[in-house]
C-alpha positions in Angstrom: 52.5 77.4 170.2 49.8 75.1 168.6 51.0 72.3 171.8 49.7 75.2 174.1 46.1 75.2 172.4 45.9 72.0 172.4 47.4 71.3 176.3 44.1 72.2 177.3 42.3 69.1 175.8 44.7 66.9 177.4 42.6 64.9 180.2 39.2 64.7 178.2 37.2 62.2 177.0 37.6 60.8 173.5 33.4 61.5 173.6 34.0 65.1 174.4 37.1 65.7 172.3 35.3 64.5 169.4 32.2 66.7 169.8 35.1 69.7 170.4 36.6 68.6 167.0 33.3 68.5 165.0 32.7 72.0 167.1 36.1 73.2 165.7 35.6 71.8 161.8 32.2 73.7 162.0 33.8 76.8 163.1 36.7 76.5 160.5 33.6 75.7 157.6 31.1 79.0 159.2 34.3 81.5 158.9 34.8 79.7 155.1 30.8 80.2 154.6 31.2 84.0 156.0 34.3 85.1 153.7 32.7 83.5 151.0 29.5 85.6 151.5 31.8 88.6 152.4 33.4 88.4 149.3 29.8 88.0 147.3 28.4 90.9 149.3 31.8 93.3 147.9 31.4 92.1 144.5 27.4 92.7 144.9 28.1 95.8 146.3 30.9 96.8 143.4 28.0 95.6 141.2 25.4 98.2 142.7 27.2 101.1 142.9 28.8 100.4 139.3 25.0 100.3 138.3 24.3 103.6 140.2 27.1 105.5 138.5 25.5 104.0 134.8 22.1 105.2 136.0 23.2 108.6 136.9 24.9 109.0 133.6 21.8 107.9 132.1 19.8 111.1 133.6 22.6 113.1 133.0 22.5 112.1 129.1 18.7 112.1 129.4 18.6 115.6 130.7 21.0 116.7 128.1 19.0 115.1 125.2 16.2 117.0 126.9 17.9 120.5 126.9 18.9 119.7 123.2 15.6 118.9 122.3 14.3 121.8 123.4 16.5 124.0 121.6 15.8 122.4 118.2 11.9 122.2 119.0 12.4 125.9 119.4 15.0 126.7 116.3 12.3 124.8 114.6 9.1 126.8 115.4 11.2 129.9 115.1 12.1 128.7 111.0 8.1 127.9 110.9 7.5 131.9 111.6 9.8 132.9 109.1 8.5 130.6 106.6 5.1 131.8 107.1 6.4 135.4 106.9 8.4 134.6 103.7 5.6 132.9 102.6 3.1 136.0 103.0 5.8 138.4 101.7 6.3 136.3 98.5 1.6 136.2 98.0 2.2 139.9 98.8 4.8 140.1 95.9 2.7 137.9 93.4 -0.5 140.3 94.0 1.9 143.6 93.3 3.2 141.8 90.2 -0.4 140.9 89.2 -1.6 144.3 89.8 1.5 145.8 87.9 0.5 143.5 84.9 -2.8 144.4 84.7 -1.7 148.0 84.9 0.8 147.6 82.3 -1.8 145.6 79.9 -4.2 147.7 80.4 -1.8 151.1 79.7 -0.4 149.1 76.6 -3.9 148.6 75.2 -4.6 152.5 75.6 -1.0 153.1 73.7 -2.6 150.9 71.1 -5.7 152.9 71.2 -3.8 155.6 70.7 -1.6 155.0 68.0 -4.9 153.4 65.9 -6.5 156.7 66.7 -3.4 159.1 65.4 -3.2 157.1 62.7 -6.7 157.9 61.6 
């Protein structure tokens, strides 16, 4: 079949079948050139949406970190308030125990009073 390609070259110039063979090997190099950049543009393209999907995880694991964050800021604001509230009820203890103390001093000096007076 290749005879058949070439039948139609018989005839011509050795000027013009040159120029038709440097027209040919330029041809043969363009389509090597063209599969060559093909193949960079799938690997580039490969290469791109490999980087999308990373990105897109990223977000996702962003957004999550985000959502997590959120929670803790608010567990931690929420073990501020009862901090605050033990914290009050504890000064609210302290003062009772104070006053009780001071009660209790004060009742056992009377007692002593007492006892020094019956034993006059």
């Amino acid at each position: 079949m290749s005879w058949a390609v070439e039948e139609w070259k018989e005839g011509l110039s050795p000027r013009v079948l040159q120029k038709i063979h440097e027209l040919e090997s330029q041809v043969d190099k363009l389509k090597k050139e063209r599969q060559q950049r093909q193949f960079q543009f799938e690997s580039l393209e490969a290469a791109l949406q490999k980087q999308k999907q990373k990105v897109e995880n990223e977000k996702n694991e962003a957004a999550t970190l985000k959502r997590e964050n959120q929670s803790l800021m608010e567990l931690c604001d929420s073990l501020e308030k009862a901090k605050q509230k033990i914290s009050h009820d504890l000064q609210v203890k302290e003062s009772q125990v104070n006053i009780q103390s001071g009660q209790l001093n004060s009742s056992k000096k009377d007692i002593e009073r007492l006892e020094q007076e019956l034993k006059r």
